[in-house]
Structures are given as structure tokens and as C-alpha cells.
C-alpha positions, 0 to 999 in steps of 0.5 A, spaced: 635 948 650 635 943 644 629 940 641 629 932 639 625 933 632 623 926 633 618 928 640 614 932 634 614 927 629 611 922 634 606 928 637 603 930 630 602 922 629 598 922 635 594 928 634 592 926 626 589 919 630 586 914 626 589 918 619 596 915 620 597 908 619 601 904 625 601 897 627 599 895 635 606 896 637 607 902 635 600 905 638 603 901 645 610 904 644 607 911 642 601 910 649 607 908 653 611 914 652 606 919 652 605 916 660 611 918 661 612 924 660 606 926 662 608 923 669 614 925 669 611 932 669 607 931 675 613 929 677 617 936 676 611 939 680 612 935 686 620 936 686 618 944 684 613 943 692 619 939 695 623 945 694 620 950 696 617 947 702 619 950 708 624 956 704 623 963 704 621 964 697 620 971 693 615 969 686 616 974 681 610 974 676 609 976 669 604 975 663 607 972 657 605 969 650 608 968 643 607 971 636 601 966 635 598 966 641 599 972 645 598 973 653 598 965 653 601 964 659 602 966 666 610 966 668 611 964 675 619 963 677 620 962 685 627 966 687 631 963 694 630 968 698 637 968 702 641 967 696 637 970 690 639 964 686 633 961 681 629 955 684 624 954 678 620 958 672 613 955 672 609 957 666 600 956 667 597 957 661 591 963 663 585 960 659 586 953 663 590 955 669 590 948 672 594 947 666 602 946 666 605 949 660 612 949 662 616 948 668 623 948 669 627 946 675 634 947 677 637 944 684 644 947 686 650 945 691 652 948 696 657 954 693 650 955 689 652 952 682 646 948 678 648 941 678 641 938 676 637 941 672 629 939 668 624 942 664 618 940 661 614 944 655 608 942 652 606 946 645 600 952 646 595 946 643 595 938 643 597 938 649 597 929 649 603 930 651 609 934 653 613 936 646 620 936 649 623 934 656 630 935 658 634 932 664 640 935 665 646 933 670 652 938 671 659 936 672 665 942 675 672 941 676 677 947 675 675 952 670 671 947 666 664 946 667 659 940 662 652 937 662 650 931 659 642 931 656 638 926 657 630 925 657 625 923 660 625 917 656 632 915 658 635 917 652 642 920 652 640 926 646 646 931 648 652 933 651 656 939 651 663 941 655 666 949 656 671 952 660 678 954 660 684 949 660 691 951 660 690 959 658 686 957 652 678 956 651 675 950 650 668 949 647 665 942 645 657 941 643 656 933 642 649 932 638 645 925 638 648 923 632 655 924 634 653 920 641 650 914 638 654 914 631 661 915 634 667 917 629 674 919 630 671 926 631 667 925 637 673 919 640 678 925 640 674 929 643 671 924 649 679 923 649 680 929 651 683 932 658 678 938 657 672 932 656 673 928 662 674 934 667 667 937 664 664 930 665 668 928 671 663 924 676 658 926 671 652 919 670 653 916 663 646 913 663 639 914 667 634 909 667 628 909 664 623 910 669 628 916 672 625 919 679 627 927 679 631 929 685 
């Protein structure tokens, strides 16, 4: 999972308040995407109750924590159980347990394979919004298999393409800077036989008051 380091400029500006200089649009803009992540969290933890609804599920629980803040959160994941296929990974935080940490949704095919996939991350303090949403859209065909990344502000921050194609192994990773800069480089690549079969049928673009599904 790939971290947008400009989600966590502009959570630490929120925190630090009135110490950081912004005009009023900025200030709007900043309110604006903190609504929208934080409702499209919300959002996840409904889709996450839709799709356990009316399925026999197996949820495994375990305590987990980082260096910093030990046995921080309680991890929830919630397996299918006619497939065993991984539905979602729910963690709550253990001081505050109506508190999502983080949550993880993944929505599979008929021959089980991911083809949409969300997450929603907030840090273990200044919890005024998430630090990272992702949205993930899955493409298969042959032996290839891409996602394309965006998120929740519609934003289009990674893309990534792996396989086997004519005997040989096939791996392109296509960064924020390479999407939007373009470059003989990332032309070649999006040129590529390989490329269109990873993303084939794949959106390009998702609007920015995207519904997950």
C-alpha cells in the first residue's frame, strides 16, 4: 500500500491550527477533504455490513500494536465461509472501541479474484481525518493481472501491472509523477501489449464523490 506524502502535509497543518498560515481557501479546501474522507470511511463500514449480510462468516480476532503504541487496536478480519476467501480486515482502536483505526474491504468475481479492493488508515492520534484512503480497481486477462490506484479524492496516485507475457515476466509499477508528468518512458510503457492487457477494462478515472461497491 503506497503512502501519498501530500495527505500528511496536509493532516499535520490541520493539527498545528492557527500556528500555520492559510488563506480562506485553502482552510475550505482543507475542511472539504477532511469530510471526505471521513465519510467515505463511514462509507466502507457500510459496504463492510452489506457484505457480510446474510453470509456465513468465520472472524478471527487478534490484539495488534506498533513499537509506539503497543496492543493499540483489535484486528478483526471476517473470512467467507463457503470459500475461505478474505471478505475484510477491521481494526478498532482498544481505548476508544467505537473508533475505526483501519479497515480494509476487498470485493472478489465469480472465480474469487479481487477485482475492487478499499482501505481506509488513520494514525494512532489526530485522528481529524484519515492519513491514507485507497481505492483499488483490478484488471485480468491471460496471465497479466494491474491495478489502477486512486483516492478518495478521485485522485489517480498509482498504477501497477505484473505477469507473464510471451514466456517472459512483465512488471511495471507507474508512480503519481510518472501518471501526471508522462515521458517517452511512461508512453512506452502505457503503449505496451502487456500494459493494455493488465488494464483492460479497467476505469481510468473515478469521480470525485465516488460510492464504493
Amino acid at each position: 500500500m503506497w503512502i501519498r506524502s501530500g495527505i500528511v502535509i496536509v493532516l499535520a497543518a490541520s493539527v498545528v491550527g492557527g500556528s500555520v498560515a492559510a488563506s480562506k481557501g485553502t482552510m475550505k479546501e482543507d475542511k472539504t477533504h477532511i469530510r471526505k474522507w471521513n465519510s467515505f470511511a463511514d462509507k466502507l463500514l457500510a459496504l463492510h455490513r452489506k457484505l457480510i449480510k446474510g453470509r456465513q462468516v468465520e472472524v478471527k480476532s487478534k490484539i495488534g500494536g506498533y513499537s509506539t503504541h503497543p496492543r493499540y487496536f483489535k484486528e478483526e478480519k471476517y473470512y467467507d465461509k463457503k470459500t475461505g476467501k478474505l471478505i475484510s480486515k477491521i481494526h478498532w482502536e482498544r481505548k476508544n472501541p467505537k473508533n475505526l483505526h483501519s479497515i480494509e474491504i476487498y470485493v472478489r468475481d465469480k472465480q474469487g479474484r479481487i477485482v475492487r479492493d478499499y482501505s481506509v488508515t488513520y494514525l494512532p492520534e489526530y485522528r481529524n481525518s484519515p492519513v491514507q484512503t485507497l481505492i483499488n480497481f483490478h484488471g485480468y486477462s491471460g496471465k497479466m493481472h494491474g491495478f489502477r490506484q486512486f483516492d478518495a479524492s478521485g485522485d489517480l496516485i498509482y498504477e501497477q501491472c505484473e505477469g507473464i507475457y510471451k514466456g517472459k515476466t512483465v512488471v511495471h509499477r507507474m508512480f503519481e509523477d510518472m501518471l501526471i508528468n508522462g515521458g517517452p518512458h511512461a508512453e512506452k510503457i502505457m503503449a505496451s501489449v502487456p500494459y493494455k492487457m493488465c488494464f483492460k477494462g479497467v476505469v481510468k478515472k473515478i469521480g470525485k464523490d465516488f460510492e464504493p461497491y
